[in-house]
C-alpha positions as CSV (number, residue, x, y, z in Angstrom):
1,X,85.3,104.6,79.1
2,X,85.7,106.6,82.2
3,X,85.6,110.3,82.5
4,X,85.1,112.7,85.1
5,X,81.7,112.6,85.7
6,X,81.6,108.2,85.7
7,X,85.5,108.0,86.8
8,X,87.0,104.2,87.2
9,X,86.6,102.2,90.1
10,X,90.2,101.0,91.9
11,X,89.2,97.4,90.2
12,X,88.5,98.7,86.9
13,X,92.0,101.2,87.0
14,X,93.8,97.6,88.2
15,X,92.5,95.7,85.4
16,X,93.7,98.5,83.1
17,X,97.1,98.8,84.8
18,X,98.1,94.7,84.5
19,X,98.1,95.6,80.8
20,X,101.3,97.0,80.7
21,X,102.7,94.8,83.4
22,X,105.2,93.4,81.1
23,X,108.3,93.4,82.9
24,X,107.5,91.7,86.0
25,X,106.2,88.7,84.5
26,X,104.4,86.4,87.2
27,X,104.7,84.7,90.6
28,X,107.4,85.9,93.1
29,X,109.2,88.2,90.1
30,X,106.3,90.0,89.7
31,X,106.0,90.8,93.3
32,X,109.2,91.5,94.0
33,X,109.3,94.3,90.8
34,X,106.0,95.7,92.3
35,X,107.5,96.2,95.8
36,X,110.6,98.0,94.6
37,X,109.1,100.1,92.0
38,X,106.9,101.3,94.5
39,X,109.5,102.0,96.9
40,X,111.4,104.2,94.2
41,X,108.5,105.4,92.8
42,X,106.9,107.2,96.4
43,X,110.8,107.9,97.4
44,X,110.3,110.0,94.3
45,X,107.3,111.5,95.4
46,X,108.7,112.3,99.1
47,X,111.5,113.8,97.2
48,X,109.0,116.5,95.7
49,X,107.6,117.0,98.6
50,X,111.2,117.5,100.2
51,X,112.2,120.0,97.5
52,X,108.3,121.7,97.8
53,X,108.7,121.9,101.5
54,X,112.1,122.5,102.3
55,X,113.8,124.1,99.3
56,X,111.1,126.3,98.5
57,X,110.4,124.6,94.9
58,X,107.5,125.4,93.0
59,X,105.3,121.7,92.4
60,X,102.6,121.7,90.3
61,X,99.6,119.9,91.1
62,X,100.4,117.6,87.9
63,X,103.7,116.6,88.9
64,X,102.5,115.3,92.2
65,X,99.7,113.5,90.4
66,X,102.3,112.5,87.8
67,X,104.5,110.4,90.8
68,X,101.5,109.7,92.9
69,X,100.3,107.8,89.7
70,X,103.1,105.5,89.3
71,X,102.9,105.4,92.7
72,X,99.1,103.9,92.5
73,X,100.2,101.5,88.9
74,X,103.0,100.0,91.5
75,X,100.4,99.4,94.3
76,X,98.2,98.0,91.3
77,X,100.7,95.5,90.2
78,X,102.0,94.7,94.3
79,X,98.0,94.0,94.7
80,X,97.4,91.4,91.7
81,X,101.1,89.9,92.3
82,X,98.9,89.0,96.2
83,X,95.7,87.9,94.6
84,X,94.2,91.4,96.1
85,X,91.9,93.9,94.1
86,X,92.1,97.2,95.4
87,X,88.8,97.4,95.7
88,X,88.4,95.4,98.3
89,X,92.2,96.4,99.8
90,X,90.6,99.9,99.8
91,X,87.1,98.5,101.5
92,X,89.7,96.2,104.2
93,X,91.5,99.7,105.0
94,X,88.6,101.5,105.6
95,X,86.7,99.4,107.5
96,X,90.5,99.0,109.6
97,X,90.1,103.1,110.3
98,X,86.3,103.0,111.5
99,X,87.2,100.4,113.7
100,X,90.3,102.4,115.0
101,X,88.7,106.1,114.8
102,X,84.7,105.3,115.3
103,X,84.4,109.2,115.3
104,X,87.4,110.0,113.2
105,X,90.9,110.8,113.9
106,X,92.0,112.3,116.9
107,X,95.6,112.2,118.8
108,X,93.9,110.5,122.0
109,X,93.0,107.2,120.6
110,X,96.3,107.3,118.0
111,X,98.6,107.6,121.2
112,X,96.5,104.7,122.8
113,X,95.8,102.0,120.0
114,X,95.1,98.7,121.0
115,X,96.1,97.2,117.3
């Protein structure tokens, strides 16, 4: 089992995650549950950061983490609905950002992307 010193990888947390998959079922239901649940689920988290930012609301670090992981089970489920593990989604993305920002970010090449 994972801990903090050996945490999961984004395959292992994905293969975890489909267990309580239930409700989606398979095929095109499953994908379409995933996308809306993880709609709702970050326009709950931009709502914190709303009420954090703009109301003055105190957020604890565990209720962000809280949203952000349903967030993550949601882009879990969206991923294996594709046939994607995160693992490599996560690899795809970052190999997408060195590509774009060779020496990391700056507001240069954002304004001037080619892709």
């Amino acid at each position: 089992m994972a801990d903090k010193n050996n945490p999961l990888t984004l395959d292992e947390y994905q293969s975890l995650a489909a267990r309580t998959a239930g409700a989606g079922g398979n095929g095109e239901r499953r994908l379409i549950i995933a996308a809306l649940g993880l709609a709702g689920e970050a326009g709950e988290f931009a709502n914190l950061v709303k009420k954090h930012t703009a109301h003055g609301h105190a957020i604890s670090p565990e209720t962000f983490a809280d949203e952000l992981g349903d967030v993550l089970w949601y882009l879990a489920e969206a991923a294996t609905s594709c046939g994607i593990s995160l693992g490599d989604l996560a690899q795809q993305n970052v190999e997408k950002l060195r590509r774009r920002y060779p020496e990391g970010f700056s507001d240069e090449r954002s304004r001037n992307r080619e892709d």
